[in-house]
N, C-alpha and C positions, 0 to 999 in steps of 0.2 A: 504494500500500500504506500504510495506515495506521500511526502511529510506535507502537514498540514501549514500552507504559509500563516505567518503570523503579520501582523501590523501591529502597530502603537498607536494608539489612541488616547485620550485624557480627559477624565471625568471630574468634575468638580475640583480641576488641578490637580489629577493625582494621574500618572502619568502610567499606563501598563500596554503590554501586551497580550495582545486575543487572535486568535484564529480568524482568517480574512471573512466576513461576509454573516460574523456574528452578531446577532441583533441585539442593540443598544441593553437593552432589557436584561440581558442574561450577559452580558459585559461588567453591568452594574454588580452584580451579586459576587461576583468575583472579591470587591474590594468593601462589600458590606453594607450598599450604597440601597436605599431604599427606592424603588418608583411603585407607587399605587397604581393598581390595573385590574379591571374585570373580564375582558375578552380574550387576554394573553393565558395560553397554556401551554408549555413545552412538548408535550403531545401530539398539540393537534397543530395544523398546517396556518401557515399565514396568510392565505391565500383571500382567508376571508375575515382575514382580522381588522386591527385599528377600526371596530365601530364603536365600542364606548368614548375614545378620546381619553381617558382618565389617565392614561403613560406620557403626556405629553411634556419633553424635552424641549431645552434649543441646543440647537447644533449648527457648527460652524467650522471650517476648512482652516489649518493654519496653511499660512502663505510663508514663501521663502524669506522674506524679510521679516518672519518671527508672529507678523502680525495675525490676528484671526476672521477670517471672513464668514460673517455670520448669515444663516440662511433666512431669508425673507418673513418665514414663518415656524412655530414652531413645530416638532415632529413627533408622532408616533414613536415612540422606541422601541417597540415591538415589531415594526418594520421596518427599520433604522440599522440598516446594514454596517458592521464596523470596517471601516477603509483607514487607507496610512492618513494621519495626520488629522483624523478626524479630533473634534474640541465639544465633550459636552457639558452641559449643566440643567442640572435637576432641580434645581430647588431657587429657582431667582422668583424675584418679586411678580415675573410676567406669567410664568408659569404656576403659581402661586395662588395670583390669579384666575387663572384657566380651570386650574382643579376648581374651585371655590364656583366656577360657571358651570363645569359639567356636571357637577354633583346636584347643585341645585337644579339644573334640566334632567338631573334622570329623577328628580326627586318631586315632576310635574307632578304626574299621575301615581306616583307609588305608592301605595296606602300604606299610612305611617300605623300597621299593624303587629308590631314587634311583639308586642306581648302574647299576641297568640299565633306568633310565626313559628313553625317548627324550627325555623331557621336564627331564630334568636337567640344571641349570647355565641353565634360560629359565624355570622354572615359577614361576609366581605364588605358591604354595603353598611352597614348599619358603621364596620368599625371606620372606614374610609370616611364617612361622613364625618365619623366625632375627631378623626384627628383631620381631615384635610377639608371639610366642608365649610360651609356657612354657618355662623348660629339661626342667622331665620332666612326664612323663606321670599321672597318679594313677591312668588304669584298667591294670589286668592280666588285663583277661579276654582269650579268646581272642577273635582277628581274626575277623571273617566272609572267608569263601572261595568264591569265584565263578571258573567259567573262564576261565585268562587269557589273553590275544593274540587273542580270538576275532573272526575279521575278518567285518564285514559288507558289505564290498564288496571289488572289486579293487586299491582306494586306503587304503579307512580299516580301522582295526584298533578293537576295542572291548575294553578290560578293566573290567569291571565293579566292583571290589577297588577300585578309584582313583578311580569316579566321585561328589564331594561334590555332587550335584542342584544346581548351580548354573542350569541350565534355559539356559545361553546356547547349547547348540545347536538345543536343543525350538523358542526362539523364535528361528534363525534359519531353522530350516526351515518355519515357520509363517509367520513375518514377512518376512523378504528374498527364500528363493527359492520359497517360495510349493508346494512338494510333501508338505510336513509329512509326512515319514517317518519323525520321530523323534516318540517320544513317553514319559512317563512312563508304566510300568506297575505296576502293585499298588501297597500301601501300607505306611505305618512304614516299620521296618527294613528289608522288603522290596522299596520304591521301587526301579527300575532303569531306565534308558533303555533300548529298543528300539526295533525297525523292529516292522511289525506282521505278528504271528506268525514275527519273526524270518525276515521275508523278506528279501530281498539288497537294500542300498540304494542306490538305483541312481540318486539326486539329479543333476544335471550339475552341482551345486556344493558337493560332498561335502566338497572340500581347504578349504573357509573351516570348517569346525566344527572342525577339527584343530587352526587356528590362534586360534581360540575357547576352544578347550576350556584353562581356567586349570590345569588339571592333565593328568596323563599318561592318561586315560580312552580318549582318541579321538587315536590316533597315525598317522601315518604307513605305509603297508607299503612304500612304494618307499625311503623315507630308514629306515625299521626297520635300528640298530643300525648304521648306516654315517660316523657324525662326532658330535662333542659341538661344542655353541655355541664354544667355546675353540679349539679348532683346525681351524675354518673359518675365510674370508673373505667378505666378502659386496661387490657391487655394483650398484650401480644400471642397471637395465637396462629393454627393452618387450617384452611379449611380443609373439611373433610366429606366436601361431596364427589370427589371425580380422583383423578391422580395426579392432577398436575399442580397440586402442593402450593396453591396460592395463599400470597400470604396475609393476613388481616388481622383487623383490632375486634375486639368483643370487647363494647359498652356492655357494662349492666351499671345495675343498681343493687343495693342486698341482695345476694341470691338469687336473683332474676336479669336474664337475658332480655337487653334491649334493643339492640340492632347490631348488625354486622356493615364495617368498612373495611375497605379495601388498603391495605397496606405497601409501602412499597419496598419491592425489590427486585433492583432492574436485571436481574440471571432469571427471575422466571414468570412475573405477573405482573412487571412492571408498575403497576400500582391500579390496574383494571381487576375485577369483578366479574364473573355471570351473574344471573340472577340466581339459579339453581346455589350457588353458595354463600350471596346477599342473602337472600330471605328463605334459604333452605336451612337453618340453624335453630327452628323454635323449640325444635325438641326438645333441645338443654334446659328449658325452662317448662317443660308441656306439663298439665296436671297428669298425664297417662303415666307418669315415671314410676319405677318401681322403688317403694318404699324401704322395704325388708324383706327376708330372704321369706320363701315358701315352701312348702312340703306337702305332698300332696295323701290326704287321708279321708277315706270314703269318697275317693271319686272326687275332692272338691281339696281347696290348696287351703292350708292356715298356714299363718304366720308363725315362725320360727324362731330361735337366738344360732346365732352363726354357729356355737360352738357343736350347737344341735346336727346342723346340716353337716357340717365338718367332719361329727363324727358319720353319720348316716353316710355320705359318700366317701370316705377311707374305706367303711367296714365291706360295703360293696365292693370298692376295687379289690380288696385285697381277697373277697370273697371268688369272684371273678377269676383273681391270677390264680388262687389255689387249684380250683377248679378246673377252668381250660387254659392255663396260664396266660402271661403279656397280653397276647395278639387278642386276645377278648374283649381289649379295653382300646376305644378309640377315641380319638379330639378333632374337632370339625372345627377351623376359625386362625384369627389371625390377620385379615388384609382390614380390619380398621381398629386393629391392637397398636400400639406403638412398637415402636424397634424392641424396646426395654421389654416389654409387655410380651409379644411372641418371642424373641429369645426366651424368658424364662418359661412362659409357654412349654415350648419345646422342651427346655431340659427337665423340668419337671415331669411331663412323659417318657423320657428316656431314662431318666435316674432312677426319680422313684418311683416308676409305674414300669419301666424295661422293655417300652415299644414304642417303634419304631412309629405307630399308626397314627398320623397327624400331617392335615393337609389344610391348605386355607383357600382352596381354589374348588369353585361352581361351578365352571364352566363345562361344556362340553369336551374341549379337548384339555386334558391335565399331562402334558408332556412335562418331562421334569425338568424344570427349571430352566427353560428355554435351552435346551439341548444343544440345536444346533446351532443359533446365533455365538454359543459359548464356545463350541467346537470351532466355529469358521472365523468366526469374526472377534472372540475375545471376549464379549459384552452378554449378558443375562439376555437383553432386551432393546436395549437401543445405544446406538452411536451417537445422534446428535444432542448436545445440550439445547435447550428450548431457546435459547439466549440466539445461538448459534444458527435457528432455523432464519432468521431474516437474512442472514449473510448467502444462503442459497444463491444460485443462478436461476437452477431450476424446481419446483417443489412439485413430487408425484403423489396425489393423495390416491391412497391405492385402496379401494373397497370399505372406505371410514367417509361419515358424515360430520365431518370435524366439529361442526357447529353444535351438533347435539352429543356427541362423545367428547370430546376434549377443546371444549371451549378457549382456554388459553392457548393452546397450540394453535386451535386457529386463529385466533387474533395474531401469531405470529407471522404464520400463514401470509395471510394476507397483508401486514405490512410490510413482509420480504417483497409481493407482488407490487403493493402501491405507491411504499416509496423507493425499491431499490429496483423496482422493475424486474424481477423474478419471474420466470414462465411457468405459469399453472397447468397440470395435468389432473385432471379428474377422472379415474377406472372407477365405475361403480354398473351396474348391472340397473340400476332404478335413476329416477333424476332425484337429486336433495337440496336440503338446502344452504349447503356447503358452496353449491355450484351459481347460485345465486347470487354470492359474495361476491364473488370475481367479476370481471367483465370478459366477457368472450372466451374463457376459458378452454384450451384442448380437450373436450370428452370424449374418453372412450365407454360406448355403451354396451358393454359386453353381456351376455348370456349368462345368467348364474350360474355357477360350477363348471364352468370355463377360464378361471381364474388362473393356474398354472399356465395351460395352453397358451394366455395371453403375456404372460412374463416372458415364457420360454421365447415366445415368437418373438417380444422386445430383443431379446437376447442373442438369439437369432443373428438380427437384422446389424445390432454392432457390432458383431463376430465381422459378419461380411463386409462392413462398412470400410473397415482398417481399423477404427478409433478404438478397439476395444484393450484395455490394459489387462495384459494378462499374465501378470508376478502373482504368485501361489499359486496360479491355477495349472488343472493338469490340462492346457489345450485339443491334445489330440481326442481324448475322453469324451472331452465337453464338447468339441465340434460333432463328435460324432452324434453323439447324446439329442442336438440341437438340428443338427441334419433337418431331421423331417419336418419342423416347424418354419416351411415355407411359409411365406406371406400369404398368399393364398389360400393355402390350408387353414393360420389363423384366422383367418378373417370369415372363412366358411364355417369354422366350428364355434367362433366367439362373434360372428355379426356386427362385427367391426372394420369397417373399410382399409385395403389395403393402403391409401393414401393418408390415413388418419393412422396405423399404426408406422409408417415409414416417417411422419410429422412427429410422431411422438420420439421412436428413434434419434431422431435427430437430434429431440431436447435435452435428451436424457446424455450425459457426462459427467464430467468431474465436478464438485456442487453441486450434484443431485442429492435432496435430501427425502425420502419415499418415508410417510404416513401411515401407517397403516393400523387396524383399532380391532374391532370386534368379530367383523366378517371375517378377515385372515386367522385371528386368534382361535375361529372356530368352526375350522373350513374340515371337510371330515377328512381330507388326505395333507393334512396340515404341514405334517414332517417334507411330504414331496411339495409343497407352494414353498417352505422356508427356504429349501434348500433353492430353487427358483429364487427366490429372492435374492439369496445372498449371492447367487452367480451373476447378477444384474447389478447386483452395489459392487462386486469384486471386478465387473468389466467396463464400469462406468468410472472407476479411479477412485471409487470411493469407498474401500476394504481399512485403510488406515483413519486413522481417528483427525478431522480435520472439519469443514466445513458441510461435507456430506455424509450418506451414512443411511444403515435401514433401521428403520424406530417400530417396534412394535410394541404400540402403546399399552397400558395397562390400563382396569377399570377401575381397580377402585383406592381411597387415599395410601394404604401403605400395599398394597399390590405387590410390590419392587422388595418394599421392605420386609416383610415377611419369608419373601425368599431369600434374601440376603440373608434371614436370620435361623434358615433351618427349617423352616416350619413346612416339610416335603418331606415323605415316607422313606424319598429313597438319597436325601442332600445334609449334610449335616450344615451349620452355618459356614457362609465362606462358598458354599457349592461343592463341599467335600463329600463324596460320595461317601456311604456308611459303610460301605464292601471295603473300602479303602483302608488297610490295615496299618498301615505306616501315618496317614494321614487324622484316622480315628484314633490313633494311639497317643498323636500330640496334643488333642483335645481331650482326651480322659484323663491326660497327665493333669491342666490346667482343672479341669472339674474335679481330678481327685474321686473319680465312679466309672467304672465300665460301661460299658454301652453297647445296645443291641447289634449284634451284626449284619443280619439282614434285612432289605428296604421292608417296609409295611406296606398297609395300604391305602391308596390312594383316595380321594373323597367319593367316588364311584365303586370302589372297592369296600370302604365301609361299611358306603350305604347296604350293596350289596347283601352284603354279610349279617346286617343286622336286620336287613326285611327277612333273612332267610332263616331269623333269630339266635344267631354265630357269633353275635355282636354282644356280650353281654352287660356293659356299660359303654353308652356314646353320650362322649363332652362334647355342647354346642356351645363357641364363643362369640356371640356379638353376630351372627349371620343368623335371618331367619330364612331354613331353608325349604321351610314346607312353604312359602311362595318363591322365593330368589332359585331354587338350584333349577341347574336347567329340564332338569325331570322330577319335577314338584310331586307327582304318585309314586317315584320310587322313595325320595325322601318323605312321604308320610308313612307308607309303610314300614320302614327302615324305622320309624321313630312311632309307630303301632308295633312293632312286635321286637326291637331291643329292648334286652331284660331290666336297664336302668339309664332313664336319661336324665342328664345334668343338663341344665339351659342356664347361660350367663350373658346377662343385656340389662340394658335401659328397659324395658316395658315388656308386657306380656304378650309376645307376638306369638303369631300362629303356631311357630316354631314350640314355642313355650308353651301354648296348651298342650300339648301331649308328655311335657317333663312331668319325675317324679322330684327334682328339686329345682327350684328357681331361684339365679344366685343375681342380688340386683347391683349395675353396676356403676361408676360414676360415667361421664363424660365427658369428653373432650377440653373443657372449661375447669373439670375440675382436678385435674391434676396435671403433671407434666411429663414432657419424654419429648419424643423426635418419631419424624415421619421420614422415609423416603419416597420422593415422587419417581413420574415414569422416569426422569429423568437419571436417574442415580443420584440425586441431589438429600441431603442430610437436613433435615430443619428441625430446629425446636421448637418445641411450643412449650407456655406456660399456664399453671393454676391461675386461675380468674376466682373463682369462688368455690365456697364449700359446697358439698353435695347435698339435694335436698334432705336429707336424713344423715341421720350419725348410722344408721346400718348399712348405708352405700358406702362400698367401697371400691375403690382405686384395680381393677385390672391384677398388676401387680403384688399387690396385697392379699389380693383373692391366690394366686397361685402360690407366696410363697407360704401363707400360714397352712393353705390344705397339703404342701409338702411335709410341713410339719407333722400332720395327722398321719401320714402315710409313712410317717419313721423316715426320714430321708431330709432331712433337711436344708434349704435353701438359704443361706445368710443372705438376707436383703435388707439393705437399712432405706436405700434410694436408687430413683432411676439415675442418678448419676453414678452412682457407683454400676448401676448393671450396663451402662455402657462403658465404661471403664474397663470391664470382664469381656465384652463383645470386643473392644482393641484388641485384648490378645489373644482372643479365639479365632478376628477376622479380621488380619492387618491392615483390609481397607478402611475399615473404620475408626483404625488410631489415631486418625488428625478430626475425630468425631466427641473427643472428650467435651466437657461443657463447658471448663478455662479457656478454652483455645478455640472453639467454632467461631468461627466471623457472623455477621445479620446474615449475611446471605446464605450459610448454608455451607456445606463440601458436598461437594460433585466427587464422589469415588474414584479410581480408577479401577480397573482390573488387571489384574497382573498374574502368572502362570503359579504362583506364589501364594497368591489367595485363595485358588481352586484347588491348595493342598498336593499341586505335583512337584 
């Protein structure tokens, strides 16, 4: 990348250098230098900026003879490109002025309703006013009057009375999320935002215009009228509806969840939102929550004392191992445990219970541990850092509706496309509404379950091309292998034109960064599309760890991290296989306990087992799978005829009807650990408040006291010490301690070292 020229420039006589063509505005912050602005957001484009006026500078040219030549008028700073020799000043008597005019014009029509703005006590407006405004007003005509509270979705509320056209939500649903639902309509006095014809808006990233909006125009309807900025608290927290590990604040109040904001951190969510993790959080606070533990007697559950149930599920297990020993006893759970959380997890089944059978994965296809991306490529799951997708050339979303699976991705997505000019490819078999984001995007409309065939023939065509890089690979194999997937052939078996897969070809090279989510993840001949796959990233230049890469996203918040931590029948943590005798031996030295030596069984194999009643205690953690697994009647059965099941959650889900013990548990807010997203990326999060009850407990807690019961004992005093223990069972996670984590998070590496060879 070529070096970024600099210029000198000088602000209120202080004399610095900035990057050429940097806007006044963000020049100023450099040196701590205040300018007031409503329409300015470093996010969004300037293209439709400077319409509040409120940045307004003067600015002026020094001349060779030292002197300064001032411009006529003053200027925007936000469009105020920095050039050599440029001379500003923010704070003179004229400009002064000027604030003390624009404030009072936006303050025509604006109803002076602060006290019942949701927006009062954080509003940009209200504070700009008291330090750079007028004390009074000179107009006395009457307000303009628009309907108030008038909501346009099921999140956002619109009052028109309060809106100053500042355009930052116009352009962020034109520029970030790509649905442009909002727009300005009519003119003068009668400008207003709307959706068009005042249809419902129905954005998936509706909650970032709320937190946009510098005034109270575009509010809240879930937090409408339920806390003021002053007597909240706020904490640093991840959300935990998807995997891509965004990061945010939880407001509450005593014990009670009040809204969720959008935190920033520019490696993975830059400080955007869905809605799905905006106002997908009530739970933490819901009256449905489980109070105390349960046991179920005559058919119907009472209330217990932990030490009750503790004892009740030891006497089982150990009932169980006597009887048909280990493998009788299984664990279901894990991908929205913390790292801390399924690690003990895990060893607590492997210690004091001595099986192997513990799985966190629903899906259809439960390959272990992403086999082959680990075999070919090095990587669990994915190549690219999220950070890293804008830097693309070209972006293949391959069989994923980014928009509705992995929201931040796609916002990545598509800013690699909008601002860096990126070339979009869409494979998908249906149309979505991923494809709607782009403009004219490359589709290819393939045939469902022609999804290989379609790779192959990609693959194909760069073989033939010349362009294909082929370091690792065994060529002669793979030509051969690739032969038959003529262009033609493609196109006859996947209904894709040979002119649109030769266009796709084309695209695809080095900076190809390929998408891919739930379709791939659960395609029945999964093992033969992966390995597809990674001949298409390994011939495209992009097998090394760099800009490109094949991403096979996960679904849900610790997904990644739960494999990282073991919680796989047949991987110890690290991706150490449990056959591996050299490799299990260095981890039972640190645990100081032997350990099963062959793999268990998988969530499919459990279930199996325990509808065919083989199973004679099955642990559910935190998953309801009598709805979520993807064969919902073998999981009810499986949980109708196991001789004993354990259910540990928030609430009594379907799942949990059929337990003989319910263990209730805290979440997300109220305790602490770390998540990893799709990315490999490490976050903490922290305790926000206590749980509603003194008999919920902490995850954690729950597994190391029942090892207690089970004779085997767990020393755990805190999650930081249990990630402490994960450094030296899984070297990648050493620079994961809690002294040492940056805000941002560690991004892992993989190394032949971690996988135990």
């Amino acid at each position: 990348m070529a070096e970024q020229e600099l210029v000198t420039i000088e602000i209120n006589g202080i004399e610095l250098q900035v990057p050429k063509g940097e806007m006044i505005i963000e020049s100023a912050k450099r040196i701590g230098v205040d300018i007031p602005f409503f329409c300015y957001h470093p996010r969004l484009g300037k293209e439709q900026a400077a319409n509040c006026r409120m940045c307004l500078v003067e600015a002026g040219t020094k001349q060779p003879d030292g002197s300064v030549r001032m411009m006529p008028k003053p200027q925007t700073s936000c469009t105020l490109p920095a050039s050599q020799g440029l001379v500003v000043f923010t704070d003179t008597v004229a400009i002064q002025k000027a604030r003390r005019g624009i404030l009072e014009f936006l303050l025509i029509n604006h109803p002076l309703d602060c006290p019942i703005c949701d927006r009062g006590g954080e509003c940009p407006l209200q504070n700009n006013t008291l330090f750079y405004g007028p004390g009074v007003s000179r107009f006395v005509e009457e307000k303009r009057h628009l309907p108030k509270a008038f909501p346009i979705s099921d999140y956002v509320v619109l009052d028109r009375e309060r809106c100053i056209h500042c355009a930052r939500c116009t352009r962020f649903s034109q520029e970030i999320s790509g649905d442009a639902q909002l727009e300005f309509l009519k003119r003068g006095a009668d400008t207003m935002v709307s959706t068009f014809q005042n249809t419902e808006f129905t954005s998936r990233f509706s909650g970032n215009t709320i937190e946009l909006c510098p005034v109270g125009a575009l509010t809240s309807r879930v937090y409408r009228f339920r806390a003021r900025p002053w007597d909240m608290k706020s904490q640093k927290s991840i959300c935990t509806r998807c995997s891509n590990g965004c990061n945010i604040w939880l407001d509450y109040r005593p014990n009670r969840l009040v809204r969720v904001l959008g935190r920033e951190n520019e490696a993975v969510n830059e400080e955007w939102t869905c809605d799905r993790g905006k106002f997908g959080h009530e739970y933490i606070s819901s009256d449905r929550r489980l109070l105390s533990p349960l046991v179920r007697r005559d058919n119907r559950f009472v209330t217990a004392s932990w030490v009750e149930v503790y004892q009740l599920i030891a006497s089982r297990i150990r009932q169980a191992v006597e009887e048909r020993g280990a493998g009788a006893v299984g664990a279901i759970g894990g991908a929205h445990l913390s790292n801390e959380e399924a690690y003990l997890l895990q060893k607590l089944m492997r210690v004091a219970v001595g099986t192997n059978n513990i799985d966190h994965r629903l899906e259809r296809n439960q390959v272990a541990g992403g086999d082959t991306l680990l075999a070919r490529l090095g990587v669990p799951f994915t190549q690219t850092a999220i950070a890293d997708i804008e830097k693309a050339k070209t972006i293949f979303i391959f069989g994923a509706d980014l928009v509705d699976e992995q929201p931040i991705v796609f916002l990545r997505a598509r800013k690699a496309w909008f601002r860096f000019g990126a070339k979009v490819i869409i494979a998908h078999p249906e149309p979505t509404e991923t494809e709607l984001r782009f403009d004219e995007p490359l589709v290819l409309r393939y045939r469902a379950g022609t999804e290989t065939t379609l790779i192959n023939g990609l693959s194909h065509l760069i073989l033939q091309s010349g362009r294909a890089v082929t370091d690792g690979i065994s060529l002669e194999e793979l030509q051969a292998s690739l032969s038959e997937y003529t262009p033609a052939r493609v196109a006859q078996e996947t209904g894709v034109a040979e002119d649109a897969l030769r266009e796709a070809a084309n695209l695809l090279g080095e900076g190809t960064v390929i998408l891919c989510a739930g379709r791939v993840r659960n395609h029945p001949e999964y093992a033969v599309l992966a390995n597809a796959l990674v001949n298409l990233t390994l011939l495209t230049g992009n097998g090394s760890r760099g800009n490109g890469g094949l991403n096979i996203l996960l679904p849900e918040v610790n997904s990644h991290g739960a494999a990282d931590m073991g919680v796989l029948p047949d991987l110890l943590p690290g991706y150490v296989p449990v056959n591996d005798r050299e490799a299990r031996e260095r981890i039972e030295r640190i645990w100081k306990a032997s350990l099963p030596a062959e793999p268990g069984l998988s969530t499919q194999g459990m279930l199996e087992a325990a509808a065919e009643g083989k199973l004679q205690v099955l642990y559910v953690i935190g998953e309801d799978i009598a709805q979520k697994y993807h064969d919902p009647e073998l999981a009810q059965r499986a949980l109708e005829n196991a001789g004993f099941v354990i259910v540990q959650d928030l609430f009594l889900t379907d799942t949990a009807q059929y337990a003989d013990v319910v263990l209730p548990a805290a979440s997300v807010a109220e305790k602490e650990g770390t998540f990893t997203n799709t990315e490999r990326r490490v976050q903490r999060f922290w305790k926000a408040m206590n749980p509603p009850s003194p008999d919920v407990k902490p995850d954690l807690n729950i597994f190391a006291e029942l090892a207690v019961y089970l004779g085997k004992p767990l020393p755990v005093f805190s999650a930081e010490q249990v990630m402490e223990e994960i450094g030296q069972v899984f070297p990648a996670y050493a620079e994961c301690c809690y002294d040492q984590m940056p805000a941002e998070g560690v991004r892992w590496m993989p190394t032949l070292t971690d996988r135990g060879k």
